[in-house]
N, C-alpha and C positions, 0 to 999 in steps of 0.2 A: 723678283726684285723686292728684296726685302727691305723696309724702311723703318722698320722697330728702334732700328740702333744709329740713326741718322740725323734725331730731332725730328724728322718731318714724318709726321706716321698716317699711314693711309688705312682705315676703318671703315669697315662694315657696318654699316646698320641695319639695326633688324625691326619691326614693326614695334616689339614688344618696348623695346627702348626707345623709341621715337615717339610712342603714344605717351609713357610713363613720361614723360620729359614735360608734357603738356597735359597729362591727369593723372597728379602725381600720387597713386597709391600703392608705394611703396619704396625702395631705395632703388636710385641709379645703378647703371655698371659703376663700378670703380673707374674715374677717371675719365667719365662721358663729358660731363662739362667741361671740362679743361680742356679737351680734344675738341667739342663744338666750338670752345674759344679761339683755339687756334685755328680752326676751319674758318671760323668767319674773319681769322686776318690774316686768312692766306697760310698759314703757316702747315696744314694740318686738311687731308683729303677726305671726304667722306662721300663713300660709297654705298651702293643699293641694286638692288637684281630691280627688276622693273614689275617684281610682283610685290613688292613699296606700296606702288603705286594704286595698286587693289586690296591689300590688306587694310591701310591705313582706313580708309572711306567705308568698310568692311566694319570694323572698329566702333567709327563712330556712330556707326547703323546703328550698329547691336544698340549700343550704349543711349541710344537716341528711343529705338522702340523700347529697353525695359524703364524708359522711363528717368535714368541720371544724365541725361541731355535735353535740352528741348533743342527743337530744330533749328532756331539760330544758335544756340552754341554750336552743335556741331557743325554748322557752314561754316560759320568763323575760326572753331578749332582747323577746319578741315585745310584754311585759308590760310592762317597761322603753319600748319607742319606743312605744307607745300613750300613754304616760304624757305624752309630752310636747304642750307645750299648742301644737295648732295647731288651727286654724278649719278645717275641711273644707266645701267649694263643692260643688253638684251638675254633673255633668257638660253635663244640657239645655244652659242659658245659652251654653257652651263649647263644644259641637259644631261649629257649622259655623265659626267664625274658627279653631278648634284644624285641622279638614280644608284650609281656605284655608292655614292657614300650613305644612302638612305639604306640599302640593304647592307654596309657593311656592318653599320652604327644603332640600327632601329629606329629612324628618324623616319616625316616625312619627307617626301620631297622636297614640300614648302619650304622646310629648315634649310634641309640640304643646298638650296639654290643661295643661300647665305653664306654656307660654310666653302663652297664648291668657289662662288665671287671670292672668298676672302684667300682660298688655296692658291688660285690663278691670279691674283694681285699681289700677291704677297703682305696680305693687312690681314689688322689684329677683329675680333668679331666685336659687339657692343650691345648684348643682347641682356633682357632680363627672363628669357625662357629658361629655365632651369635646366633641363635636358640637353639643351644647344648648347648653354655653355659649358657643360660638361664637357661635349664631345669637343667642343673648341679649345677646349684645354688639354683635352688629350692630343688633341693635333699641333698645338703649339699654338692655334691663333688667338691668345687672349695677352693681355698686357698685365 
């Protein structure tokens, strides 16, 4: 079900764009904001594997022990990107096409489980990994 050409487009997101979004050191996907704006009025889905859920806090770890967080930023950062309204997927479903595509692509799995969500939805990826969007462009999932 593909929703690219429908107005209502359903997205991936990926750690690296969902931190960026919130510690902004560097540029956006193309087109993230617009798409977060439509998410938040309905217009526009945003999705996530449920390993989201442990990258993101992963994240602000790091960023906390080398010292560019102190511990209430990052609670509040962590508070703030929870906030935002994405669908979380369980990983089962995702497993072996996310392994399939790690060895077709060179990717890890971690990636994979992003790109594998966005195959089986039919949505575009939203990532600032360099590598994932690569492959997501050669799959067709980027906008």
């Amino acid at each position: 079900m593909d929703q690219r050409g429908s107005g209502k487009v359903i997205g991936v997101i990926d750690t690296s764009a969902l931190v960026r979004l919130f510690i902004p050191d560097g540029p956006l996907p193309d087109g993230f904001e617009q798409f977060l704006a439509g998410t938040e009025r309905g217009l526009n889905v945003a999705i996530a594997p449920e390993l989201l859920l442990v990258e993101v806090p992963n994240v602000l770890n790091k960023k906390k022990k080398s010292g560019e967080l102190t511990h209430e930023e990052s609670e509040n950062l962590l508070s703030d990107i929870l906030s935002v309204p994405i669908r979380i997927f369980s990983h089962r479903p995702l497993l072996l096409k996310a392994y399939e595509m790690a060895g077709e692509h060179g990717l890890t799995v971690y990636d994979t489980m992003y790109l594998a969500l966005a195959v089986q939805q039919g949505a575009v990826v939203y990532s600032v990994d360099t590598e994932l969007v690569k492959v997501a462009t050669r799959l067709n999932l980027t906008i």
